[in-house]
N, C-alpha and C positions, 0 to 999 in steps of 0.2 A: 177111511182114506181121506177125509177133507179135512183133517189136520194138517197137511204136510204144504209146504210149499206152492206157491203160485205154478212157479215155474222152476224146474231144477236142468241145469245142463251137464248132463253127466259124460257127454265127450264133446268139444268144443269144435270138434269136424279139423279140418287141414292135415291130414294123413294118420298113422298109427301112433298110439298115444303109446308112453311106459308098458316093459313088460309087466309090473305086477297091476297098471290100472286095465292092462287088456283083457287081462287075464278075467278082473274082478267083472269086468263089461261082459264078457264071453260067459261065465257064468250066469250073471244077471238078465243076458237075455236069452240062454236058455231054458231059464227056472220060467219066463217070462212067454213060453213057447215060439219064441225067435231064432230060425237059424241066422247063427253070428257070421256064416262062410256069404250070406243075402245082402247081411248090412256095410253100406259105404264108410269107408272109415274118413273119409274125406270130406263129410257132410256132417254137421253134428246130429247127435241124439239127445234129447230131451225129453225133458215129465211136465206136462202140463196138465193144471188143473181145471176144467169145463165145466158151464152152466151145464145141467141135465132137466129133461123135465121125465117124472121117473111116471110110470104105471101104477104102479102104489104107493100110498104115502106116506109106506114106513121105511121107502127106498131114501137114497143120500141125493140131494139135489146138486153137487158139484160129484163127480168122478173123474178120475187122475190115467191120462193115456199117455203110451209112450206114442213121439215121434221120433220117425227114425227113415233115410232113404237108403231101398233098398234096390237090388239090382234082379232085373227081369231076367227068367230062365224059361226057357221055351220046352216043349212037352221031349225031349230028349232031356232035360237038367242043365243044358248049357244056357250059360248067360249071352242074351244076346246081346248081338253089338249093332251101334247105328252104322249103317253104310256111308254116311258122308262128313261124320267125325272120328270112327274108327273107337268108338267108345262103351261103354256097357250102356246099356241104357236102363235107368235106372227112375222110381219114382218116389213118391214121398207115399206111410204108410203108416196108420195111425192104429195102434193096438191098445186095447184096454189092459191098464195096470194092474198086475196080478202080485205083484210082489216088488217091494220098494226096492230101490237102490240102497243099498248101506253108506252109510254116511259116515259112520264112524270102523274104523278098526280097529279089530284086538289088537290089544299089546303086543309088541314083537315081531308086527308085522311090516315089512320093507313097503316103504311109500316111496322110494325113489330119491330119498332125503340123504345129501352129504352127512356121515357121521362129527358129531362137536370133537374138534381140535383144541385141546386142551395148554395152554404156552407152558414150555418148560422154564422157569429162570437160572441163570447161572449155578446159582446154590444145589440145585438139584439135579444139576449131570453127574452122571458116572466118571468116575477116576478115570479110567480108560479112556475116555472121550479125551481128554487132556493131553493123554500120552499122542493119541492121533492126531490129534491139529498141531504138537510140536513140529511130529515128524513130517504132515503137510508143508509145515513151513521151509523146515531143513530141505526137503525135496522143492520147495517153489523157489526156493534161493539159488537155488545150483547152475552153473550157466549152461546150454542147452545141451552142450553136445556133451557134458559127462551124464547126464543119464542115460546115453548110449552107451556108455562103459559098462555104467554097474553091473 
């Protein structure tokens, strides 16, 4: 695991991010033993890499946790809230990386990306299209009140 980046921010916090990146987070932290229904989407989450000092010394001296702040639930499962902000209250919680964030997607998969627009030139419209901007025009000529007639 101490290949991988310093630091990686895999949701930059300020509310709910793309459906397919939630999607990909919600899975990633449950593969990660995180319930997703705990974590603030308004706070980011992050992979950071840490000095370790290991017990044996065929352990990895850096090891990779996620940060993530999450929201406090009291022995009923309700998130509590502060009495004089009216808020969840919620804390920062540092979990050891069990499985990376994907970084790359398979092909085919919706990033959330405008598809390429392709320009059509003159030369390559349809006959048809011609016959309809005539009759736009015929019709943009006419003085108002006979198109009431037609």
């Amino acid at each position: 695991m101490t290949d991988a980046p310093i630091a990686l921010t895999v949701h930059p916090g300020g509310g709910v991010p793309p459906e397919w990146r939630r999607l990909l987070i919600v899975d990633w932290l449950t593969t990660n033993g995180i319930n997703p229904a705990d974590v603030s989407s308004d706070d980011p989450i992050t992979v950071l890499t840490l000095p370790h000092t290991p017990s044996d010394p065929d352990e990895p001296w850096l090891v990779q946790v996620i940060v993530l702040t999450q929201y406090h639930r009291n022995v009923y499962g309700v998130r509590e809230q502060n009495l004089l902000t009216r808020r969840p209250v919620a804390f920062q919680r540092t979990v050891p990386l069990q499985e990376p964030f994907p970084t790359d997607l398979p092909d085919g998969e919706d990033r959330g990306e405008e598809p390429q627009v392709e320009a059509v030139e003159e030369e390559q419209r349809p006959p048809e299209h011609e016959e309809r901007a005539e009759a736009d025009e015929q019709q943009a000529v006419r003085p108002a009140g006979q198109a009431l007639q037609d």
